[in-house]
CHARMM-style PDB file with segment names, atoms N, HN, CA, C and O in Angstrom:
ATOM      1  N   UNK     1      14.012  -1.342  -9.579  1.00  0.00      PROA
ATOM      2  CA  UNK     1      12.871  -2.068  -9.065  1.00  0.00      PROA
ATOM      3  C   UNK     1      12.791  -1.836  -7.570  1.00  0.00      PROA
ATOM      4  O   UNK     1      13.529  -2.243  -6.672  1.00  0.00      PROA
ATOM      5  N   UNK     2      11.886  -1.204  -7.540  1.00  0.00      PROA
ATOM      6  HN  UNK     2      11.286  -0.874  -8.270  1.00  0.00      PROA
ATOM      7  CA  UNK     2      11.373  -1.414  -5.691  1.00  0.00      PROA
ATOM      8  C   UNK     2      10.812  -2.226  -5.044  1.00  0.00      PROA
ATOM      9  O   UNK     2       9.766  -2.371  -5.675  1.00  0.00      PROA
ATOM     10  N   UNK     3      10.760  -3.011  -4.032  1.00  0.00      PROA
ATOM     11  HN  UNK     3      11.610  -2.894  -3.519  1.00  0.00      PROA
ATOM     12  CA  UNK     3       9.586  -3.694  -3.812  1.00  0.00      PROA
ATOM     13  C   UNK     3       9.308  -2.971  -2.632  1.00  0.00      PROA
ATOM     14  O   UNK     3      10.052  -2.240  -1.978  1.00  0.00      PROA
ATOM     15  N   UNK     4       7.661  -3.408  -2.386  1.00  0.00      PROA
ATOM     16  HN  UNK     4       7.057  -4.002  -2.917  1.00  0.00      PROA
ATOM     17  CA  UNK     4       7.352  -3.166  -1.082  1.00  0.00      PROA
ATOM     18  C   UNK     4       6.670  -4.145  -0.390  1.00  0.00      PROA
ATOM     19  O   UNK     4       5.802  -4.791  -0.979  1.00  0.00      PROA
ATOM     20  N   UNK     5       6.940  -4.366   0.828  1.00  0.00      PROA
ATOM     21  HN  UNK     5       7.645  -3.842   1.307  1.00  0.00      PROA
ATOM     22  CA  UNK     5       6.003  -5.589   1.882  1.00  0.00      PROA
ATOM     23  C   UNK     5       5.065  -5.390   2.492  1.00  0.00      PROA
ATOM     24  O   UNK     5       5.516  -5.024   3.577  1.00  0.00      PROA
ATOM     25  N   UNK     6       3.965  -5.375   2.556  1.00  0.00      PROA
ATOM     26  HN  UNK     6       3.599  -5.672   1.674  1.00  0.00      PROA
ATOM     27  CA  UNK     6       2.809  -5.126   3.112  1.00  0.00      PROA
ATOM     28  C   UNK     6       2.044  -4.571   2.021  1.00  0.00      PROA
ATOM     29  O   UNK     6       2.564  -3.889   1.138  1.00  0.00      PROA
ATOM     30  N   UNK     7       0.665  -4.890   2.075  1.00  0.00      PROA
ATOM     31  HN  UNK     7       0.243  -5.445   2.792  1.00  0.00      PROA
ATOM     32  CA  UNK     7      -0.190  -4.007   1.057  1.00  0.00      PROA
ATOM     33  C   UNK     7      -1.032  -3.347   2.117  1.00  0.00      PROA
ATOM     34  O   UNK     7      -2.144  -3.251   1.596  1.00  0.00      PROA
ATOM     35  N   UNK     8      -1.097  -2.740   3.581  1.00  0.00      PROA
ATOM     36  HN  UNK     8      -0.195  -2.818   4.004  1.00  0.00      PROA
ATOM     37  CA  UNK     8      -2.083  -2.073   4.325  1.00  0.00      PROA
ATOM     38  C   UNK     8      -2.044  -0.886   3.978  1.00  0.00      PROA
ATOM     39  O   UNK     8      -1.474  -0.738   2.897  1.00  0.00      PROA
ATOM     40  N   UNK     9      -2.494   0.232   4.542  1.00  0.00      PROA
ATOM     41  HN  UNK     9      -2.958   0.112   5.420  1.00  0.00      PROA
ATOM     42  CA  UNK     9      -2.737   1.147   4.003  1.00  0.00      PROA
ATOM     43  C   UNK     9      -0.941   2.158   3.270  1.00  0.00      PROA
ATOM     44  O   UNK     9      -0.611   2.538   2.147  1.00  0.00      PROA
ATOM     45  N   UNK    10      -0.284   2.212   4.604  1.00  0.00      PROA
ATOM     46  HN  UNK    10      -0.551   1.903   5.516  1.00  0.00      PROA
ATOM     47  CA  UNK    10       0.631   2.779   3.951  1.00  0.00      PROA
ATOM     48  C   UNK    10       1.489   2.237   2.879  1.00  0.00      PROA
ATOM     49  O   UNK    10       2.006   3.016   2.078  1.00  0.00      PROA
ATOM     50  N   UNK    11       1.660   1.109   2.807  1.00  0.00      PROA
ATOM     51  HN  UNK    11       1.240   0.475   3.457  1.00  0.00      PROA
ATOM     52  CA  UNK    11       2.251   0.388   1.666  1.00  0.00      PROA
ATOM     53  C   UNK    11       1.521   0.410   0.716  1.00  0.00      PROA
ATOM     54  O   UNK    11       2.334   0.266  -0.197  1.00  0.00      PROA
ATOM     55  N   UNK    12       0.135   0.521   0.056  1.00  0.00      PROA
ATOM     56  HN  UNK    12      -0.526   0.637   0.798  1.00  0.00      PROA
ATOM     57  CA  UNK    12      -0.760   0.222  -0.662  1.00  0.00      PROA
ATOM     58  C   UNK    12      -0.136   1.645  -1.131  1.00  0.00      PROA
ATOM     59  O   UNK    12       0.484   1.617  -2.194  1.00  0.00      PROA
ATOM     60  N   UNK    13      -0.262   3.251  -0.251  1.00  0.00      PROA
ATOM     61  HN  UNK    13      -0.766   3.274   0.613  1.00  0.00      PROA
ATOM     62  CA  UNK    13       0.005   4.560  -0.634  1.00  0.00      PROA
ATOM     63  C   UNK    13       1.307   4.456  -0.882  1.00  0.00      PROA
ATOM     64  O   UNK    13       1.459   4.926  -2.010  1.00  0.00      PROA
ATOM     65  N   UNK    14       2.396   4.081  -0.433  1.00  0.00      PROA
ATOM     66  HN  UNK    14       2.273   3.700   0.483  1.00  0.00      PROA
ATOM     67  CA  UNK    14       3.827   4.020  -1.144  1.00  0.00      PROA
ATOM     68  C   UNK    14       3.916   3.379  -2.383  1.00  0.00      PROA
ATOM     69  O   UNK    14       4.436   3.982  -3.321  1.00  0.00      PROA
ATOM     70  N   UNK    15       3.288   1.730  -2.587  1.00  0.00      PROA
ATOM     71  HN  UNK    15       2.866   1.240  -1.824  1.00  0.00      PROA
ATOM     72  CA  UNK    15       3.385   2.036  -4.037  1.00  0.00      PROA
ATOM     73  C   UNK    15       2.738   2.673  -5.118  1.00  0.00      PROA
ATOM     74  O   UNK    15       3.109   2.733  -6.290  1.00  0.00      PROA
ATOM     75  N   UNK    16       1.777   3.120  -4.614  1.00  0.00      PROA
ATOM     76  HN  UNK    16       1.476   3.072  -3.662  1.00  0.00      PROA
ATOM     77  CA  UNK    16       0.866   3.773  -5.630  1.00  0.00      PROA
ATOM     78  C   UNK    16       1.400   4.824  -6.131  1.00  0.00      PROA
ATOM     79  O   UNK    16       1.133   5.238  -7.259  1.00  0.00      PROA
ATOM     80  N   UNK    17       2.553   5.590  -5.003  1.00  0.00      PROA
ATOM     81  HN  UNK    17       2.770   5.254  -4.086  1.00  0.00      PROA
ATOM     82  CA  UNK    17       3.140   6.844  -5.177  1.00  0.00      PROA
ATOM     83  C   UNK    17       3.964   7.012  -5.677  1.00  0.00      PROA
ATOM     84  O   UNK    17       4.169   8.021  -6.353  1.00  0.00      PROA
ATOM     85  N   UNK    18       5.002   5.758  -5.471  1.00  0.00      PROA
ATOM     86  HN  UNK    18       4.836   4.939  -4.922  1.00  0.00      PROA
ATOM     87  CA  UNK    18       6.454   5.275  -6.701  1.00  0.00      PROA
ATOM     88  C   UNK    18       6.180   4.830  -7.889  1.00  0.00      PROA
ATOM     89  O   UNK    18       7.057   4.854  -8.753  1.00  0.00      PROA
ATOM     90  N   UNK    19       4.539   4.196  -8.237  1.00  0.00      PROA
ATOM     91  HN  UNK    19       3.827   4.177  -7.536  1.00  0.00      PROA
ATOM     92  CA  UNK    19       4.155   3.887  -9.588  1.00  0.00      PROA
ATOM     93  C   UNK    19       3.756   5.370 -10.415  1.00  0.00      PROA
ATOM     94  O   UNK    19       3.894   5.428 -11.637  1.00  0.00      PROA
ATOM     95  N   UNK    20       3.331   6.361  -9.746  1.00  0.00      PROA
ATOM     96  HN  UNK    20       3.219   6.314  -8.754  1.00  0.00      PROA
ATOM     97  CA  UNK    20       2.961   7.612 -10.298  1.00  0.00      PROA
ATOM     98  C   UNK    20       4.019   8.150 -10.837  1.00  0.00      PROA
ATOM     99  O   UNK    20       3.961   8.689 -11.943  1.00  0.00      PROA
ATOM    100  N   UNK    21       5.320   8.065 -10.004  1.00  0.00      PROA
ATOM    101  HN  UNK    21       5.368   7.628  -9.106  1.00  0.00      PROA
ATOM    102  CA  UNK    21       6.895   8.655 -10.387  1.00  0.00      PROA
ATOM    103  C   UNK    21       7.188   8.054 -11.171  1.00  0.00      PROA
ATOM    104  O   UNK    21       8.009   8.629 -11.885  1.00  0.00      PROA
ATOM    105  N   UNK    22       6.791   6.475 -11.682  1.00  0.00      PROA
ATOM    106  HN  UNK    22       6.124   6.008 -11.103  1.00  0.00      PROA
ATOM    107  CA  UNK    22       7.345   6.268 -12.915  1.00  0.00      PROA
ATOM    108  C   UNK    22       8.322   5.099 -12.838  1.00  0.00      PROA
ATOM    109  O   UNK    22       9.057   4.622 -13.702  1.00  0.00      PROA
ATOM    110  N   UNK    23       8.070   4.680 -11.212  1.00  0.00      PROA
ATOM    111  HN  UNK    23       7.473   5.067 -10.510  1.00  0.00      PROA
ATOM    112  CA  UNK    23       9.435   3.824 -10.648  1.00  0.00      PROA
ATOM    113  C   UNK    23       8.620   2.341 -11.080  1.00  0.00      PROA
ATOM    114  O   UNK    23       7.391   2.290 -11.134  1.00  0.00      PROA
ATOM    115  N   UNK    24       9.412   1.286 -11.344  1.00  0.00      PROA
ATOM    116  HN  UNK    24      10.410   1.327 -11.300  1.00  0.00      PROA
ATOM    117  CA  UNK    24       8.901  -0.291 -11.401  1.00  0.00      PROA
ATOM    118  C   UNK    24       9.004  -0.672  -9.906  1.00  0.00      PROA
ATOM    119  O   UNK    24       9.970  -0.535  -9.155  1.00  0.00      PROA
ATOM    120  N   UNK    25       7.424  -1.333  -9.576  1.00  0.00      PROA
ATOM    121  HN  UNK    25       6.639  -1.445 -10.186  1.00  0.00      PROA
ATOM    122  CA  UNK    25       6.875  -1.286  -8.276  1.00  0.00      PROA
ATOM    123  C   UNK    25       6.486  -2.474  -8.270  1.00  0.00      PROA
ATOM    124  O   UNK    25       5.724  -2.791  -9.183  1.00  0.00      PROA
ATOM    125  N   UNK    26       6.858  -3.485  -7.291  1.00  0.00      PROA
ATOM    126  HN  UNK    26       7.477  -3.227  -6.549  1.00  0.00      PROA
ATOM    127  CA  UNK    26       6.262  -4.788  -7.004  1.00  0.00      PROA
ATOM    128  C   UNK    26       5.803  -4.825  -5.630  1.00  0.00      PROA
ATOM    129  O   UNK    26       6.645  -4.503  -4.792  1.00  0.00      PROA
ATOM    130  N   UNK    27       4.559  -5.173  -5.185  1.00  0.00      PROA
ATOM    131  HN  UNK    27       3.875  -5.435  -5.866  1.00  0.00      PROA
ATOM    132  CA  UNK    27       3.794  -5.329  -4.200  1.00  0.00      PROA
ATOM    133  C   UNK    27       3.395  -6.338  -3.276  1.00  0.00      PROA
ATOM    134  O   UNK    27       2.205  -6.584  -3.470  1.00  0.00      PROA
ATOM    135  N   UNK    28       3.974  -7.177  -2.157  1.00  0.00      PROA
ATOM    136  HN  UNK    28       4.941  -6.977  -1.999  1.00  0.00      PROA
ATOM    137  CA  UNK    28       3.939  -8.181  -1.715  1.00  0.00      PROA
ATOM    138  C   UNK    28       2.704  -7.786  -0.700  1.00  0.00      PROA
ATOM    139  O   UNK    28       2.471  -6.652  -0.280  1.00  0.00      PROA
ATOM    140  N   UNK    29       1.974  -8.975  -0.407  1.00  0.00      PROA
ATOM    141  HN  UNK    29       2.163  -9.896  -0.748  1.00  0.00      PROA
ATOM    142  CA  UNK    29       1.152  -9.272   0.640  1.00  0.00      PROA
ATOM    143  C   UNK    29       0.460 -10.793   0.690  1.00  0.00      PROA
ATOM    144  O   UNK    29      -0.043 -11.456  -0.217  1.00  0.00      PROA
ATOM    145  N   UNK    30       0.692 -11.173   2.569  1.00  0.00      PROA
ATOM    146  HN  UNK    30       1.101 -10.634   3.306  1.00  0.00      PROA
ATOM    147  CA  UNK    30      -0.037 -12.408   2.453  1.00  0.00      PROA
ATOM    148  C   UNK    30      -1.247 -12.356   2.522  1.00  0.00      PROA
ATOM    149  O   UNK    30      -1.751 -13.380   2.063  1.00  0.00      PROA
ATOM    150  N   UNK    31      -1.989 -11.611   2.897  1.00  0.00      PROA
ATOM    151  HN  UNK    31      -1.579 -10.779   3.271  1.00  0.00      PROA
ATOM    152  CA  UNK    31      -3.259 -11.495   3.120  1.00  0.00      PROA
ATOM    153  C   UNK    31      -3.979 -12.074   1.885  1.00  0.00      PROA
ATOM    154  O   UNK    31      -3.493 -12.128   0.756  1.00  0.00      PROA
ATOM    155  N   UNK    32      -5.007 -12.432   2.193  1.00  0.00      PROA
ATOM    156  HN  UNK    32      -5.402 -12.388   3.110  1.00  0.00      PROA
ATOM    157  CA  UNK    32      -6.085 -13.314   0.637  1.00  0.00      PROA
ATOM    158  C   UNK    32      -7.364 -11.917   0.452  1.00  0.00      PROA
ATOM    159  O   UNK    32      -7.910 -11.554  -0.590  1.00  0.00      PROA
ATOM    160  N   UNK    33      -7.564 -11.322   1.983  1.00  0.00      PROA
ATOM    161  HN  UNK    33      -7.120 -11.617   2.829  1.00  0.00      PROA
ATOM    162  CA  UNK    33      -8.848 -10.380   1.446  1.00  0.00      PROA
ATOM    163  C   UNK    33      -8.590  -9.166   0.492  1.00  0.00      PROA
ATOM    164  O   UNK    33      -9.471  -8.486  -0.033  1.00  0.00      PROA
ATOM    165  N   UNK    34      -7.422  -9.026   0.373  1.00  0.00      PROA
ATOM    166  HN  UNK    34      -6.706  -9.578   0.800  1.00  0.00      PROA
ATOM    167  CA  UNK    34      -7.001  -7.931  -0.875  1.00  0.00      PROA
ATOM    168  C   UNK    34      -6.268  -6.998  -0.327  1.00  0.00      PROA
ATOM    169  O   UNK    34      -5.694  -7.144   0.753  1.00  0.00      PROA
ATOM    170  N   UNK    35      -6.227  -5.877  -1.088  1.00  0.00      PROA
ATOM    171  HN  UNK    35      -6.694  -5.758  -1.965  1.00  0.00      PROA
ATOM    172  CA  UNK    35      -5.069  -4.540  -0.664  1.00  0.00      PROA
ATOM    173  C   UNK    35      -5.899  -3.548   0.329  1.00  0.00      PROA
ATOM    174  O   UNK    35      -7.123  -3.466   0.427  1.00  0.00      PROA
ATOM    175  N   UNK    36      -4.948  -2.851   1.004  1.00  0.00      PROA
ATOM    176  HN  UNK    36      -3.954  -2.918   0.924  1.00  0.00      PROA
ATOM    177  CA  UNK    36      -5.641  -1.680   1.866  1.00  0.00      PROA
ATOM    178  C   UNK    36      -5.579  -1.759   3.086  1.00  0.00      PROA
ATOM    179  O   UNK    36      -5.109  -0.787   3.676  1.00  0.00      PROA
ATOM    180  N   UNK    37      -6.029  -2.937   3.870  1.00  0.00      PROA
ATOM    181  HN  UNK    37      -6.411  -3.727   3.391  1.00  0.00      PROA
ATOM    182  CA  UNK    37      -5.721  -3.016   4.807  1.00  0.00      PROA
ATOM    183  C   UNK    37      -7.056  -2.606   5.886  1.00  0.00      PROA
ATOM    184  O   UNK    37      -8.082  -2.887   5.265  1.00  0.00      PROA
ATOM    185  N   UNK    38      -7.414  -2.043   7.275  1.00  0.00      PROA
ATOM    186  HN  UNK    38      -6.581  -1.815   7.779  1.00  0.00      PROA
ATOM    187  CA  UNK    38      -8.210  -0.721   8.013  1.00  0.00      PROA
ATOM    188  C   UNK    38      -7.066   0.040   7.995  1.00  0.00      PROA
ATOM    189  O   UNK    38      -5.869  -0.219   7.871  1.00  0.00      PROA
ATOM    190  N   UNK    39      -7.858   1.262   8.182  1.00  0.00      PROA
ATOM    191  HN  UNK    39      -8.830   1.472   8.283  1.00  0.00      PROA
ATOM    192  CA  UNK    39      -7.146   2.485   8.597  1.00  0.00      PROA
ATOM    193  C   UNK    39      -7.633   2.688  10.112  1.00  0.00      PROA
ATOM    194  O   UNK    39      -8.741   2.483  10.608  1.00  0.00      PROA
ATOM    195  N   UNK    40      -6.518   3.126  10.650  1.00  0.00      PROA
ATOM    196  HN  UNK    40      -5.617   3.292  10.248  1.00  0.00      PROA
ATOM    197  CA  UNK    40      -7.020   3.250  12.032  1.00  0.00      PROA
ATOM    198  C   UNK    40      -7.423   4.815  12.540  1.00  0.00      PROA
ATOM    199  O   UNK    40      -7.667   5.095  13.714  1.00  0.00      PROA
ATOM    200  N   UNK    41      -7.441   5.620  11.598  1.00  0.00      PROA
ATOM    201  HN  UNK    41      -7.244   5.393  10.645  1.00  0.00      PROA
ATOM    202  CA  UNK    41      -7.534   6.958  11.749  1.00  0.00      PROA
ATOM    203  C   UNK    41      -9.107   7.095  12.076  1.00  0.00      PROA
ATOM    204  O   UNK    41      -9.509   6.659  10.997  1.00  0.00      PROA
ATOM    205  N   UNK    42     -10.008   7.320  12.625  1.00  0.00      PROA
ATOM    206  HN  UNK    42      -9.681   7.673  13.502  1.00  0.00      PROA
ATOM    207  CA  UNK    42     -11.134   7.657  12.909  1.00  0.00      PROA
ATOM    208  C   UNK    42     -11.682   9.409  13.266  1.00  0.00      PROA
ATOM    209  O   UNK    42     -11.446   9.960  14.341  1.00  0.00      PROA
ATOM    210  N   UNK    43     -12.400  10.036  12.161  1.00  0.00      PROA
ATOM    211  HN  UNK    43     -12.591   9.587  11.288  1.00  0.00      PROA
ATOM    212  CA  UNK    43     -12.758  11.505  12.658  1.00  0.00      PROA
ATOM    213  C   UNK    43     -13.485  11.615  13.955  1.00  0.00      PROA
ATOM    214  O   UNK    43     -14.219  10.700  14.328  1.00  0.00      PROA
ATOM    215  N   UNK    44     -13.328  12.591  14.587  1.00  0.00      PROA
ATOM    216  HN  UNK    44     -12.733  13.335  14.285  1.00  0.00      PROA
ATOM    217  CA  UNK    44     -14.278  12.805  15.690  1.00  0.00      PROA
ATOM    218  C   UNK    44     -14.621  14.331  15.159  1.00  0.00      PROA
ATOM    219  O   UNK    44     -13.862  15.234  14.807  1.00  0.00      PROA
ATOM    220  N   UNK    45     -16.056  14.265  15.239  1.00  0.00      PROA
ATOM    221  HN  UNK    45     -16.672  13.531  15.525  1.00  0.00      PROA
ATOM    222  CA  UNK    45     -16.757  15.818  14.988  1.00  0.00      PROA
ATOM    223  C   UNK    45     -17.528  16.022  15.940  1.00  0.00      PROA
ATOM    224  OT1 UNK    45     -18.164  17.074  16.004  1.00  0.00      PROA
TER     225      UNK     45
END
């Protein structure tokens, strides 16, 4: 069992990525508005 703390973006992508492998994945977050988090990455073109 793994857990992970945070559901923002990279935690949301870590477990998604240990659930693909097949690993048992539990997902903590306090937040109430849901998973994901912002990303702070912004394109410039």
């Amino acid at each position: 069992m793994i857990i992970v703390i945070g559901g923002g973006p990279a935690g949301r992508i870590a477990a998604m990525r240990l659930a693909a492998q097949g690993k048992e994945v539990i997902l903590f977050d306090s937040r109430a508005e849901g998973l994901g988090g912002q990303c702070l990455h912004q394109a410039v073109w």
